[in-house]
N, C-alpha and C positions, 0 to 999 in steps of 0.2 A: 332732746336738747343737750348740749354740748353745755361742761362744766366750766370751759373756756369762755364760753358768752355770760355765763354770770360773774361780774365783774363787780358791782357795785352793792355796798351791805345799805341796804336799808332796815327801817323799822317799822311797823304798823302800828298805828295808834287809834283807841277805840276816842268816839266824837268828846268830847267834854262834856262834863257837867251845864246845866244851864238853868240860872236861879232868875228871883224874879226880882226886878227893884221896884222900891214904891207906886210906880203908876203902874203895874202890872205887866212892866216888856222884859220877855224874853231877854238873860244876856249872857256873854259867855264865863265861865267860872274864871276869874285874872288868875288862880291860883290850882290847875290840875293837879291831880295826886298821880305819882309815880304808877300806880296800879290800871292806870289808864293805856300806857304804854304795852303791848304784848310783850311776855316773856320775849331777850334772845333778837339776833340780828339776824336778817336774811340774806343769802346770795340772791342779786336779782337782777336784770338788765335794763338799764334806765335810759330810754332811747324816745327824744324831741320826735313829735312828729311837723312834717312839712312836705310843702307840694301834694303829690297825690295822694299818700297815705293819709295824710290830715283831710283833705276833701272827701275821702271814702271812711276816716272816723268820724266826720261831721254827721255823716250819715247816719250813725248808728247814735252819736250823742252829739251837741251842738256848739260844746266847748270845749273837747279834747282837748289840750297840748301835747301829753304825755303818753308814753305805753310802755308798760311796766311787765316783763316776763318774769318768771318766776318760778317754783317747784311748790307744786301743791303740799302742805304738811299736814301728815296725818294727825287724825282727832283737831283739825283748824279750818276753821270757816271764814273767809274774806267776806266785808261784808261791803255794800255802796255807803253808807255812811262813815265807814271808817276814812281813814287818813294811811299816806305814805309820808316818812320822814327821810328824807337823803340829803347827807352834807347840812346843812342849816336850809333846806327849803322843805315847803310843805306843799302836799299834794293831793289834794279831795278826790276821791273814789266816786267816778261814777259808772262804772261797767265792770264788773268779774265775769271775763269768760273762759269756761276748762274747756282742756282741747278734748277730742273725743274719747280718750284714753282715762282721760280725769290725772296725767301726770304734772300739766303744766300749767297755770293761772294767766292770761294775757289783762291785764289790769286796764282798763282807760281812764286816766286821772285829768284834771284842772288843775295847774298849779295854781297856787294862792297867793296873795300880794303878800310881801312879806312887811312888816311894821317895823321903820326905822326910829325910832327916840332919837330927837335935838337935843342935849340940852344946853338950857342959856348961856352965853359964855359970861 
């Protein structure tokens, strides 16, 4: 991999906390702690998929958007429930695959709706 295609820093982030309210549902913590976040930004190359490529990720996962390259780091383990963070959007991990070398991570993510707040005027 060319140091030239990794273009874009992102961030990893490990899932949230998740408490329970009164009737007993599962919910997301409104308030994650900084320690959630992995040390450190990474070069990575954040590339839409479409047309063929995304028919042939469907295959492997059924809501791809994304594919995420990247440089495996040492003592770091990517995991499917983690998160990508790029720019202000977020991006659920559903596939970590190393190439056969163990140099480079090809990521298949979901991005995530992102939550706009109205407020009243």
């Amino acid at each position: 991999m060319r140091a030239g295609q990794l273009r874009h820093r992102i961030g990893l982030r490990m899932p949230t906390a998740t408490t329970a309210n009164a009737y007993g549902e599962n919910i997301d913590d409104p308030d994650p702690v900084a320690s959630q976040t992995v040390e450190g930004k990474f070069w990575a190359d954040v590339t839409p998929l479409s047309g063929s490529e995304l028919e042939s990720a469907r295959q492997v996962q059924s809501a791809v958007t994304h594919q995420v390259r990247m440089r495996t780091q040492p003592g770091m383990t990517v995991y499917p429930s983690w998160q990508v963070v790029f720019n202000a959007r977020t991006f659920e991990i559903l596939s970590v695959i190393p190439d056969r070398l163990n140099r480079e991570w090809v990521i298949l993510c979901r991005e995530m709706p992102s939550v706009v707040l109205i407020e009243n005027q």
